[in-house]
N, C-alpha and C positions, 0 to 999 in steps of 0.2 A: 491660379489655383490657391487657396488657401487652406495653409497647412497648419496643425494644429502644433503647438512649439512642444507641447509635454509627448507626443507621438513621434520615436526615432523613425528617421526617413533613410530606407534602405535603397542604394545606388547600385544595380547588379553591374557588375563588370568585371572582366579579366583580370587576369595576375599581371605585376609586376616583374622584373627580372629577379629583384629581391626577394620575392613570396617565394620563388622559385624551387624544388627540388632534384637534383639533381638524382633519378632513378625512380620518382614517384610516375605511378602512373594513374590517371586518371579515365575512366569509365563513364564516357557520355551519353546521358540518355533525354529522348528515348530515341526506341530503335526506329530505324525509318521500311516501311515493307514497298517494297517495287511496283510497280502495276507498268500495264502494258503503257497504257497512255505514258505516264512520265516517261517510258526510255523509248518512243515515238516523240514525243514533243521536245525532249533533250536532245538526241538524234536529229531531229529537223531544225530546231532552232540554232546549231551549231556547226551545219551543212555538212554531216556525216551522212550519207547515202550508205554506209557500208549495208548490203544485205542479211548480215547476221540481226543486225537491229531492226530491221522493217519490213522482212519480207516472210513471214511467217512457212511458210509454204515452201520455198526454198532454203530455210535455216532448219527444215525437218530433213532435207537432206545432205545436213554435214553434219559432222561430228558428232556436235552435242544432242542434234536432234531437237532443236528448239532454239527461238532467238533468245538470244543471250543480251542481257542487261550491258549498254556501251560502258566501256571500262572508264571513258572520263567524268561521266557523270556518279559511277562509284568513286573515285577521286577527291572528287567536289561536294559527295557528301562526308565522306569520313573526314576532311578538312571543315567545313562548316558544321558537323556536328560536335568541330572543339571552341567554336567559337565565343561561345555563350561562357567555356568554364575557361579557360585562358585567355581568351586574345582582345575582347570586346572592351573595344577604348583604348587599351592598352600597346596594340600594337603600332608599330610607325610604317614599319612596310612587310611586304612577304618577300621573303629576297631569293627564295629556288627548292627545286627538289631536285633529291639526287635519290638512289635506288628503288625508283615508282616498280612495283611487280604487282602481276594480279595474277597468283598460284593457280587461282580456281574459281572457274566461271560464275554466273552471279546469273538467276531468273527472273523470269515475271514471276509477281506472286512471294517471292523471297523478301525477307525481312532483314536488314544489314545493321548492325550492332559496331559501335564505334569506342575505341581510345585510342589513348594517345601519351608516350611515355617523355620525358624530359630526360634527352640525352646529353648534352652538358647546358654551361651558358657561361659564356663570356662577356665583357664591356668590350664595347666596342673604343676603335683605336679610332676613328676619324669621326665620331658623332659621340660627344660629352655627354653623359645623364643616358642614354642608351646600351642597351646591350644584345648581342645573338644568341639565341637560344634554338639549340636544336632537338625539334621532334620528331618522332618515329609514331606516325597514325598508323592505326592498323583497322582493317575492316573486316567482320565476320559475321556468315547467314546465323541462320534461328538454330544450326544444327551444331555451331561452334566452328564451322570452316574458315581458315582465312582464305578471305575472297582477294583482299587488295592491303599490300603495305607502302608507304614511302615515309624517306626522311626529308621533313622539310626544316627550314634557316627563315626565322624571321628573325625582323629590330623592331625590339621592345622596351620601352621607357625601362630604366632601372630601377624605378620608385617614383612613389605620387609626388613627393616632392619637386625630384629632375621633371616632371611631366608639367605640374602644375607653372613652373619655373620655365618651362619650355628653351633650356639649354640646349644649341647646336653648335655652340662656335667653339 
């Protein structure tokens, strides 16, 4: 490809640990709307059989009255819909979540709105030029509901420098 030397070339990527804020929260968009198909095709590809997800006709009589959108595929998008503004390139591993809660059911047809706050971040002790950074995503429909929260722990280069340098030792 040939690029024109006087035209800056823009590289999207993630944050560093360093870019970092500690209390910022960031608002990823856009929103993603549910359809029946993706939480059938989520649901099968992931060997959930639960009834609530696939069985229309028997999810009209429990509770909610309607199948309900599978909660790890809400999970999975409020995490990758922080991808793009945090973690792309940047990240080294996803290292766990700890209080995964979903308040409040989630439809077909619903529209799931995503952020994600920066709850501390540390260097890490056994991986140089690294550090963990802990985030709290949160997901919510078109009506402002939260649908689904968790805190997740990834390691994250500390800066392009350390990354570039590819320090582990």
């Amino acid at each position: 490809m040939n690029h024109d030397a006087a035209r800056p070339v823009i590289q999207q990527r993630g944050l560093y640990v360093n870019e970092l804020q500690v209390g910022a929260l960031y608002r990823h968009a856009p929103g993603r709307t549910l359809t029946e198909a993706d939480n059938v095709s989520f649901t099968t590809m992931t060997m959930n059989t639960q009834s609530l997800h696939l069985d229309a006709h028997w999810a009209a009589s429990q509770p909610f009255g309607q199948p309900l959108v599978n909660s790890m595929m809400t999970l999975a998008i409020i995490v990758g819909a922080s991808v793009a503004q945090l973690t792309q390139g940047t990240i080294v591993a996803n290292l766990g979540f700890e209080e995964v809660r979903f308040p409040h059911p989630l439809y077909h047809g619903d529209t799931l709105y995503s952020a994600s706050e920066i709850l501390g971040t540390r260097t890490s002790s056994s991986r140089p030029g690294q550090g963990i950074v802990r985030i709290r995503h949160t997901g919510e429909n078109q009506d402002g509901v939260l649908v689904a929260e968790c805190i997740r722990s990834v390691l994250i280069w500390e800066s392009e420098a350390a990354h570039r340098s590819g320090s582990t030792s």
